[in-house]
N, CA and C atoms as an extended XYZ file, in Angstrom:
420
Properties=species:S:1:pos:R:3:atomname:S:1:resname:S:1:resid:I:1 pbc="F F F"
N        12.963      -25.953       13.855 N   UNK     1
C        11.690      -25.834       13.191 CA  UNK     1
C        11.085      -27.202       13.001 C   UNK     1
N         9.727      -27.681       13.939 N   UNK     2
C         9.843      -28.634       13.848 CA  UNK     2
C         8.673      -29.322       13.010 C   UNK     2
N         7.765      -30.177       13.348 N   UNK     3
C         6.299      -30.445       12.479 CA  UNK     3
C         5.491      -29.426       12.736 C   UNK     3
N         5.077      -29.181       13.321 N   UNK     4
C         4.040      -27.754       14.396 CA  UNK     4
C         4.561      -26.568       14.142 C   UNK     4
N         5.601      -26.006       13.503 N   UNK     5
C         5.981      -24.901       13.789 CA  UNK     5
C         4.852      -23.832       12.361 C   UNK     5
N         4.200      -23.804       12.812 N   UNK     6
C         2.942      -23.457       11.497 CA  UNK     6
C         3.788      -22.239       10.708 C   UNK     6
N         4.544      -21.562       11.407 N   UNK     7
C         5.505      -20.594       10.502 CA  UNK     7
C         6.027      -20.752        9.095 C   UNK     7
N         6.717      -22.146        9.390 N   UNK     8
C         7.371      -22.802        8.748 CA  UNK     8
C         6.502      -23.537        7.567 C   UNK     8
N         5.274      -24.006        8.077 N   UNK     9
C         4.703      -24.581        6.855 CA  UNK     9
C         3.404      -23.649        6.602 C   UNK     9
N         3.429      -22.593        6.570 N   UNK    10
C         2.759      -21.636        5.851 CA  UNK    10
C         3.835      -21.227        4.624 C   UNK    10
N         5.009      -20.888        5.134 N   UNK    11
C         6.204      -20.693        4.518 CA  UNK    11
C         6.321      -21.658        3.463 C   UNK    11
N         6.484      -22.619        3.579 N   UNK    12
C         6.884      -23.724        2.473 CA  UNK    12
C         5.451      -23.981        1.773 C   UNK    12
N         4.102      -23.740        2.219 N   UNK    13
C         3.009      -23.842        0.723 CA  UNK    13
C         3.240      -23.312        0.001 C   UNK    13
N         3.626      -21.673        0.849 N   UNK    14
C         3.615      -20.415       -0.347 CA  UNK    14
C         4.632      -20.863       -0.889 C   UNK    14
N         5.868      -20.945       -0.850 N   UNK    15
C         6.773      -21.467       -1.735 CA  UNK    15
C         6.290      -22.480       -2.815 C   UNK    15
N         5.587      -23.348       -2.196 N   UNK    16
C         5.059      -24.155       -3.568 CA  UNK    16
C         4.084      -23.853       -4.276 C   UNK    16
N         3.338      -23.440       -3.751 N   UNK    17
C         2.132      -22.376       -4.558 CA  UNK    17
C         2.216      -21.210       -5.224 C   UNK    17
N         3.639      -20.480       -5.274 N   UNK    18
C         3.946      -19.285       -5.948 CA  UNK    18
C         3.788      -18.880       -7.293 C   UNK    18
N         3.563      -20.321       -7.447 N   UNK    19
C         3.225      -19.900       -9.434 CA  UNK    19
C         1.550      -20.459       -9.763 C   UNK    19
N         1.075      -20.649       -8.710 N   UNK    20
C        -0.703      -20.364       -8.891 CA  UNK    20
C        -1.516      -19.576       -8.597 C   UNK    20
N        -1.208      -18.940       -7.490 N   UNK    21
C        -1.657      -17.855       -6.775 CA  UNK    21
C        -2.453      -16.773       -7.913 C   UNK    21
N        -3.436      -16.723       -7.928 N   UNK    22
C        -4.122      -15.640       -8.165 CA  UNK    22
C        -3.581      -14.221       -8.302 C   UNK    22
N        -3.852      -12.696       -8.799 N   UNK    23
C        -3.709      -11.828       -8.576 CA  UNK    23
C        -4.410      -11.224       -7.433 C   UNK    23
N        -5.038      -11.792       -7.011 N   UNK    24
C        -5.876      -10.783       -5.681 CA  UNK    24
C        -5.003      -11.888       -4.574 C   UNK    24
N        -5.073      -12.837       -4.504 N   UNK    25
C        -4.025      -14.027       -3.357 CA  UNK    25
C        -2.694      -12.975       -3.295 C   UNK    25
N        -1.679      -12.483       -4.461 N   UNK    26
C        -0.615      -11.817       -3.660 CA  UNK    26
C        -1.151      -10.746       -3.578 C   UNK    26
N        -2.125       -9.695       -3.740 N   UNK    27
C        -2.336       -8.722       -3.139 CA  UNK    27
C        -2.706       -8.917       -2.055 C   UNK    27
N        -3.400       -9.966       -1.411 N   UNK    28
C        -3.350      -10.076       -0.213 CA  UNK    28
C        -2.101      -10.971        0.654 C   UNK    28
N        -1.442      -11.656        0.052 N   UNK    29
C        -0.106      -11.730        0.821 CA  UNK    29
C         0.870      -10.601        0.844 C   UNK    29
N         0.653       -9.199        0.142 N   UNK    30
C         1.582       -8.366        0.200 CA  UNK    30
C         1.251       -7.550        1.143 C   UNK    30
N        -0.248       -7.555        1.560 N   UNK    31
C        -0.803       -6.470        2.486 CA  UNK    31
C        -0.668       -6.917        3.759 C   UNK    31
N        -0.600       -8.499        4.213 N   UNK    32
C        -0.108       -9.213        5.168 CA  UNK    32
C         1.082       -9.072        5.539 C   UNK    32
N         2.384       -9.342        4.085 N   UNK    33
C         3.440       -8.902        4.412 CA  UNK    33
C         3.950       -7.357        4.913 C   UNK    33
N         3.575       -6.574        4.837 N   UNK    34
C         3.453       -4.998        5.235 CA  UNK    34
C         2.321       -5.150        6.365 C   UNK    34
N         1.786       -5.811        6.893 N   UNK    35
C         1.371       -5.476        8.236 CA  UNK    35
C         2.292       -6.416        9.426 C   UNK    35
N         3.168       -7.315        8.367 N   UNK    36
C         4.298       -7.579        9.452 CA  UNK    36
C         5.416       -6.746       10.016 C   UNK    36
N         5.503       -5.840        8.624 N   UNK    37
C         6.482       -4.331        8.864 CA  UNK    37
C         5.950       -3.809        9.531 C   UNK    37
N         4.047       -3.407        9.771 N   UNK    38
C         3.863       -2.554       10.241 CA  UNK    38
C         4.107       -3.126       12.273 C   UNK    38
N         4.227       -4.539       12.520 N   UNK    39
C         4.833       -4.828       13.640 CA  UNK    39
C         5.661       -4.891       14.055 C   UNK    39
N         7.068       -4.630       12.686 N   UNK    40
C         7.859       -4.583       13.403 CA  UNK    40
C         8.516       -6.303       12.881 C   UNK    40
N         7.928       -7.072       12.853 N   UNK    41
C         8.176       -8.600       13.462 CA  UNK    41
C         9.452       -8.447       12.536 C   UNK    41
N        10.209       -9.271       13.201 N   UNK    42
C        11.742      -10.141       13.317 CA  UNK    42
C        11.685      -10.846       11.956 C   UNK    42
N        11.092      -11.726       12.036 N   UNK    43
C        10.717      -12.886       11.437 CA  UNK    43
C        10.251      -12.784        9.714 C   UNK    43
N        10.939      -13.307        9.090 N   UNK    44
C        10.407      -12.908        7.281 CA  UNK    44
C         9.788      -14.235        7.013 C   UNK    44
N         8.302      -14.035        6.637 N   UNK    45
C         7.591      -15.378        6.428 CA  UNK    45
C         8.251      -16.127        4.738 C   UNK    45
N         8.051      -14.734        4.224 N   UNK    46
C         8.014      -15.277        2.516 CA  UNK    46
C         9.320      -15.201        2.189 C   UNK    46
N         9.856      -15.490        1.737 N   UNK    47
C        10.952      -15.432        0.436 CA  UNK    47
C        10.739      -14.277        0.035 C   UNK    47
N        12.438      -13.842       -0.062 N   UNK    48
C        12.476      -12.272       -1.023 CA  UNK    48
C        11.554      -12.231       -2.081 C   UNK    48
N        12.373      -13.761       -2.820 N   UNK    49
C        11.250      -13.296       -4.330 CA  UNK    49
C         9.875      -13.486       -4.543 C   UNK    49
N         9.004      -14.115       -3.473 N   UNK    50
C         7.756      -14.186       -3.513 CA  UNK    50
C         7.301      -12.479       -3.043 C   UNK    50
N         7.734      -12.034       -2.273 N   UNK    51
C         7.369      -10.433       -1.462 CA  UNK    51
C         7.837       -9.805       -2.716 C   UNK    51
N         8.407      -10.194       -3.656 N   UNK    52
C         8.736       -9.049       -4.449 CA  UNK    52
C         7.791       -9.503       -5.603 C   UNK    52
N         7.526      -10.693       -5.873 N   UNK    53
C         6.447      -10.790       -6.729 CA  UNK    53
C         4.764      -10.780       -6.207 C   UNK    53
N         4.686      -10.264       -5.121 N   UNK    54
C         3.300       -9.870       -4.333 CA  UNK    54
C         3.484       -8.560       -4.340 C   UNK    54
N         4.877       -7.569       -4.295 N   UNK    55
C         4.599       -6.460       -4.172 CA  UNK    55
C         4.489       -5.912       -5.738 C   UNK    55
N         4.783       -6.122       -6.831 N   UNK    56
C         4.736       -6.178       -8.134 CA  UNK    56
C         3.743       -6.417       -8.648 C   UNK    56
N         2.463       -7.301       -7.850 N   UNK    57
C         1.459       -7.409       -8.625 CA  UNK    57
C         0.245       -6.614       -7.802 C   UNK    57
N         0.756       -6.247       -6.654 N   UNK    58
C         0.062       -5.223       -5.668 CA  UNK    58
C         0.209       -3.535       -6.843 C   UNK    58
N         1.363       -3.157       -6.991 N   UNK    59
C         1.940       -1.763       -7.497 CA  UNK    59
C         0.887       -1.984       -8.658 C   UNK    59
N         1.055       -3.013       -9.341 N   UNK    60
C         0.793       -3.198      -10.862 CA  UNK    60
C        -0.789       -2.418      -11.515 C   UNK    60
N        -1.041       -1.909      -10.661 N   UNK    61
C        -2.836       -1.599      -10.757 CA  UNK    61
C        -2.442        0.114      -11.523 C   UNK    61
N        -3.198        0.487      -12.352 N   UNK    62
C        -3.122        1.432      -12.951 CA  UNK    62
C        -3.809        2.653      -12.503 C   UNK    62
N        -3.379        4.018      -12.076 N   UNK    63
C        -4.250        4.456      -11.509 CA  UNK    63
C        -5.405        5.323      -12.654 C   UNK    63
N        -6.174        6.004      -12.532 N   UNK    64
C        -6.891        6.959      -13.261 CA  UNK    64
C        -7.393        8.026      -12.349 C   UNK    64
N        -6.446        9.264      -12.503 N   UNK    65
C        -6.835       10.344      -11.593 CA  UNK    65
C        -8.117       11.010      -12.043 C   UNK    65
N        -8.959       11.346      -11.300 N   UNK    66
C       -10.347       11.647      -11.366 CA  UNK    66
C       -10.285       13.499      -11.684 C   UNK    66
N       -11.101       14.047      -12.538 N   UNK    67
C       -11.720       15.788      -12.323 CA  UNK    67
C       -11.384       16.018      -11.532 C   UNK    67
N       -11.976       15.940       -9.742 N   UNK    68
C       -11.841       16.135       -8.657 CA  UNK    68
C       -10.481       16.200       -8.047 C   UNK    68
N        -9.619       14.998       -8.532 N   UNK    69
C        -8.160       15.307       -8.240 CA  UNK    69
C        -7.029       15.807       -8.832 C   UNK    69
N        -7.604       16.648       -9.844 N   UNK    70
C        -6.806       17.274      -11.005 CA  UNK    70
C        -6.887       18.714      -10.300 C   UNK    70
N        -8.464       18.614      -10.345 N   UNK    71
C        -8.513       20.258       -9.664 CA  UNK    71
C        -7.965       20.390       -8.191 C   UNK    71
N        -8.105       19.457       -7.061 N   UNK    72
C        -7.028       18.817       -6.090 CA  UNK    72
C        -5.964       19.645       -5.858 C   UNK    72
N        -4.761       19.012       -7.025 N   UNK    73
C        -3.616       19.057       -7.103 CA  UNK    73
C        -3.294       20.465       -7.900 C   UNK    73
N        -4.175       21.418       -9.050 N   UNK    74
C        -4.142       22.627       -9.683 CA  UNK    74
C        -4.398       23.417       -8.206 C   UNK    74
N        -4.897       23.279       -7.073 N   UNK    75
C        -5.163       24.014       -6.093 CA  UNK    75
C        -4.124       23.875       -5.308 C   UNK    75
N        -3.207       23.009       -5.157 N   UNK    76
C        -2.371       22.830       -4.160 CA  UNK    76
C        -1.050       23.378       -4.892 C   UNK    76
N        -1.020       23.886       -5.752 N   UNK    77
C        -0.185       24.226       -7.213 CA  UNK    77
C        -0.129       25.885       -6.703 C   UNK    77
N        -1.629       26.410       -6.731 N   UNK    78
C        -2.043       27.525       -6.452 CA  UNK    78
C        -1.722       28.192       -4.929 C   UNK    78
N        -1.614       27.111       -3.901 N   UNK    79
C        -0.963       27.918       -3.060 CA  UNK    79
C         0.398       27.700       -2.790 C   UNK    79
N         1.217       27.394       -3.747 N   UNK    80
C         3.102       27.290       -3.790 CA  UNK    80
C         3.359       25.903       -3.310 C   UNK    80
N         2.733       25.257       -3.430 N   UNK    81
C         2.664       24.251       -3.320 CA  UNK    81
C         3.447       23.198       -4.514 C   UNK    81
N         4.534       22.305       -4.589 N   UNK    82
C         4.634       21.353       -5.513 CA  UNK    82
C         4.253       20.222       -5.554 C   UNK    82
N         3.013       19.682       -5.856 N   UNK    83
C         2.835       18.014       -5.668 CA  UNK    83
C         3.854       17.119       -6.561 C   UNK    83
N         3.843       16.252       -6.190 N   UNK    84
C         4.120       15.152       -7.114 CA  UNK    84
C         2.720       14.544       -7.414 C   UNK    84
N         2.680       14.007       -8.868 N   UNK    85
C         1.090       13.609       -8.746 CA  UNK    85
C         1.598       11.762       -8.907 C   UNK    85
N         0.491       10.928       -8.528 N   UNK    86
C         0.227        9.412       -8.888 CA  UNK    86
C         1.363        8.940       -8.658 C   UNK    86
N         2.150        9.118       -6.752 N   UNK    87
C         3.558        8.576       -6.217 CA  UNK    87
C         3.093        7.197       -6.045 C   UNK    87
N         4.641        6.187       -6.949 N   UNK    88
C         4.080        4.815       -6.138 CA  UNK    88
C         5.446        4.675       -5.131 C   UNK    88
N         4.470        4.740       -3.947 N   UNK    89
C         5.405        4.330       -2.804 CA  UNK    89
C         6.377        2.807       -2.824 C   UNK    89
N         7.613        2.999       -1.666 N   UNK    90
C         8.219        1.505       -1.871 CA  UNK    90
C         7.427        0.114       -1.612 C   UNK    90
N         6.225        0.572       -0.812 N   UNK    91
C         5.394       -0.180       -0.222 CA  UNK    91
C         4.300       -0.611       -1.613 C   UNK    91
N         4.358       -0.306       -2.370 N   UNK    92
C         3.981       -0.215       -3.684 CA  UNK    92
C         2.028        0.278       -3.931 C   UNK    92
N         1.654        0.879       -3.005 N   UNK    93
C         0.772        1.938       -2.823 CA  UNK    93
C         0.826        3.114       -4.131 C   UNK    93
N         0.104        3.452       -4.368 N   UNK    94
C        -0.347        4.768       -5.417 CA  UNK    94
C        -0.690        5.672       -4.514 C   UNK    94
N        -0.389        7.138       -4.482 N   UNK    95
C        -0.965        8.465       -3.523 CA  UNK    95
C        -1.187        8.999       -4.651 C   UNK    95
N        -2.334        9.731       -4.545 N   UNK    96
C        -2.608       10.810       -5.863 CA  UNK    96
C        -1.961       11.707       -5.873 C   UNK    96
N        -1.395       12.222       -4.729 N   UNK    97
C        -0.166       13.241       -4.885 CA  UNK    97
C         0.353       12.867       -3.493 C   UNK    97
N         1.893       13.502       -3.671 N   UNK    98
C         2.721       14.259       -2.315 CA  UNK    98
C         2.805       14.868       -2.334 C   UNK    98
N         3.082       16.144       -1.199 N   UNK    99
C         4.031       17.203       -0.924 CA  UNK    99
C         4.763       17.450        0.171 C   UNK    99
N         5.577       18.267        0.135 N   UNK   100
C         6.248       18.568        1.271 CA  UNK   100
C         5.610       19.596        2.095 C   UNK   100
N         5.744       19.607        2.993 N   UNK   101
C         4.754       20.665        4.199 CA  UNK   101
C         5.794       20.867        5.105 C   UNK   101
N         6.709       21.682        5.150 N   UNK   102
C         7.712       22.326        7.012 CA  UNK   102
C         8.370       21.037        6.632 C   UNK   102
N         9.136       20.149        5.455 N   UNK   103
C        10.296       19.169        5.437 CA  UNK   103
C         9.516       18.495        6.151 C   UNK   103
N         8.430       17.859        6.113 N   UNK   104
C         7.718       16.791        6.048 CA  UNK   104
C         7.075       15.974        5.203 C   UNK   104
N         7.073       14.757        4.621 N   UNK   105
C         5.999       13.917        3.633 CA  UNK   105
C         5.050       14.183        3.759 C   UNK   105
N         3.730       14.452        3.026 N   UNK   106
C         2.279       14.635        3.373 CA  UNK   106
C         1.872       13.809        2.303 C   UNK   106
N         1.172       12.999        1.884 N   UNK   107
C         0.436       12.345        1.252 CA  UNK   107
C        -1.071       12.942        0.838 C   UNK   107
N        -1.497       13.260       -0.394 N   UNK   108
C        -2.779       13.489       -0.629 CA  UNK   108
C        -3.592       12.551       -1.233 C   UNK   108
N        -4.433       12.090       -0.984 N   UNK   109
C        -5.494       10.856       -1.615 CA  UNK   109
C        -6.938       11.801       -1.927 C   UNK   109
N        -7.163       11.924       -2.709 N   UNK   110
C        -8.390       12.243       -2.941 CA  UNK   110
C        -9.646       11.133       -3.536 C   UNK   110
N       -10.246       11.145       -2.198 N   UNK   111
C       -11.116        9.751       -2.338 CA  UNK   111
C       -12.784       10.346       -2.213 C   UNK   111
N       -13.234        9.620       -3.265 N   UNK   112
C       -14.419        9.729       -3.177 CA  UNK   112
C       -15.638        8.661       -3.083 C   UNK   112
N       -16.391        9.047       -3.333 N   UNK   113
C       -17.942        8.236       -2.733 CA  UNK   113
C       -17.710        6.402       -2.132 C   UNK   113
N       -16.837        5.820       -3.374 N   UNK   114
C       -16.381        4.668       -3.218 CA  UNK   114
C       -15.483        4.388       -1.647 C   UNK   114
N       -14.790        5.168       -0.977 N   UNK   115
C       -14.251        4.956       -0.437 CA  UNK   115
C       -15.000        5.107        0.778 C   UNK   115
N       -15.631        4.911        0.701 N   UNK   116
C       -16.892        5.635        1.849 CA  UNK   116
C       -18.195        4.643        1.993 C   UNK   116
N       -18.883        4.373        3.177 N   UNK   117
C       -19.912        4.082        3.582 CA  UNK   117
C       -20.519        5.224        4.539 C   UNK   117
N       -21.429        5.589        4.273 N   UNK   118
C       -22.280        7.236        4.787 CA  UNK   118
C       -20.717        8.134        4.998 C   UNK   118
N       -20.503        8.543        6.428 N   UNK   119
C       -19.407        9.080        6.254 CA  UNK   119
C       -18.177        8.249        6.997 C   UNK   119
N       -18.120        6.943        6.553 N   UNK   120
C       -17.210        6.215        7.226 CA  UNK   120
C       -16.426        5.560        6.364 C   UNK   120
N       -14.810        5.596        6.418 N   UNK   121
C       -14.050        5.301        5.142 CA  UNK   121
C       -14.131        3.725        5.431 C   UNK   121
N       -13.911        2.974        3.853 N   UNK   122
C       -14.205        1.596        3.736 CA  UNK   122
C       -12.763        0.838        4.519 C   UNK   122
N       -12.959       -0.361        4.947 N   UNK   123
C       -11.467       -1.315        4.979 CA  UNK   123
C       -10.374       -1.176        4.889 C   UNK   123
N       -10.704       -1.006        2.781 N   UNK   124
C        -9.570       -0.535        2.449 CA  UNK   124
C        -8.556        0.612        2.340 C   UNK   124
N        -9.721        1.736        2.488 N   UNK   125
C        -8.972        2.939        2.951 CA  UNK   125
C        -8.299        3.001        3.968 C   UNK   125
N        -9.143        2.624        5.201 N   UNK   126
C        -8.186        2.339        6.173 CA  UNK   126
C        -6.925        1.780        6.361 C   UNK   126
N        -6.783        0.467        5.875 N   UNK   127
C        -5.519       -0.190        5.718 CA  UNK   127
C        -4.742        0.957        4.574 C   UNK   127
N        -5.110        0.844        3.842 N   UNK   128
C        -4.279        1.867        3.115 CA  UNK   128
C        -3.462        3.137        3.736 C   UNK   128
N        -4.553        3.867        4.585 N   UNK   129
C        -4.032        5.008        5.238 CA  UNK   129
C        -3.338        4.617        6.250 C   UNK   129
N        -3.383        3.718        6.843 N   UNK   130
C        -2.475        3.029        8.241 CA  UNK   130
C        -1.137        2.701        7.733 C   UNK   130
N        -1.043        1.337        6.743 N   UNK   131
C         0.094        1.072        6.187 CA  UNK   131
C         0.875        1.737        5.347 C   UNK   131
N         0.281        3.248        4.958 N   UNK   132
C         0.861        4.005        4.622 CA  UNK   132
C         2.297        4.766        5.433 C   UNK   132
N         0.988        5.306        6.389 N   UNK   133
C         1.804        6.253        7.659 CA  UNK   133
C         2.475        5.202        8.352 C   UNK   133
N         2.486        3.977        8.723 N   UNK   134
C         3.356        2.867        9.545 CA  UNK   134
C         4.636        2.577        9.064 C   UNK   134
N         4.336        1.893        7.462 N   UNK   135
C         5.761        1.469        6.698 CA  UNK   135
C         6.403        2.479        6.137 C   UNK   135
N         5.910        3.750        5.621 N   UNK   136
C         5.961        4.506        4.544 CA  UNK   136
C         6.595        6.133        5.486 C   UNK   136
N         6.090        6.407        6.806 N   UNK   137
C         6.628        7.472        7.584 CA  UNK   137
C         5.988        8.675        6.669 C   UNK   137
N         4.674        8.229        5.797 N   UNK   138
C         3.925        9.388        5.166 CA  UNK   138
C         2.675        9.275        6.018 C   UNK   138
N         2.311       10.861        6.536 N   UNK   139
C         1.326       11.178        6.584 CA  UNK   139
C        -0.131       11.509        5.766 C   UNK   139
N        -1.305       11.223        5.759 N   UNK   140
C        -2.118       10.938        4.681 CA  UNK   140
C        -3.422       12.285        5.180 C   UNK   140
C-alpha cells in the first residue's frame, strides 16, 4: 500500500475524522458502505467500528407510521396475513412492515407523495429499494 493507493488514504482520513463527521456524513458513508456489499467487493474500506458507528447513526432515525400505513398493515392482517410492523433490517433500514408470502421475505413500504416526483420514485427510494433487495435478500 503505497503513497497513491487512494484506498488506503481515504481509509486513514476516515479514521481520523471519525469523531467529527456529521450525522448525515455517516449516513452517507453507511449507504456507500452497503453499496460495497451490494458489489460484492473484497475489500473493507472502513474499520469495523466506524461501519458500525455509520450504521447506528443511519438505524437511529425514528420512524412515524402514517393513517395510510396502519390501514396498510390492518388490511394485510385481513387477508391472513402476519406483518411485522416498523422492521429494522441488519442493514439498518426501517420497512413499515414484513411478511412472509410462499416462505419468502416481502417487504412493505408504504410511501407516499414525498417519495415521489409526478409518478417517479425519488433517489432515495430507489437506493433504498435496491439496497434493500441486494444486501437484505428482501423483496420490496
Amino acid at each position: 500500500s503505497g503513497i497513491f493507493d487512494g484506498k488506503s488514504i481515504f481509509r486513514e482520513k476516515c479514521i481520523q475524522m471519525k469523531e467529527e463527521f456529521a450525522v448525515e456524513a455517516l449516513y452517507q458513508l453507511h449507504q456507500w458502505s452497503l453499496w460495497r456489499r451490494e458489489l460484492k467487493s473484497d475489500d473493507t474500506y472502513l474499520p469495523s467500528s466506524l461501519e458500525e458507528q455509520c450504521r447506528d447513526a443511519f438505524a437511529s432515525t425514528v420512524p412515524t407510521p402514517s393513517a395510510l400505513q396502519n390501514d396498510v398493515v390492518a388490511e394485510l392482517r385481513s387477508i391472513g396475513l402476519d406483518p411485522e410492523e416498523e422492521v429494522l433490517t441488519e442493514s439498518g433500514y426501517h420497512l413499515d412492515a414484513l411478511v412472509k408470502v410462499a416462505g419468502k421475505r416481502v417487504g412493505v413500504e408504504v410511501d407516499g407523495p414525498f417519495h415521489f416526483v409526478g409518478k417517479k420514485p425519488v433517489g432515495s427510494t430507489i437506493l433504498k429499494r435496491r439496497q434493500v433487495a441486494a444486501v437484505e435478500g428482501i423483496a420490496l
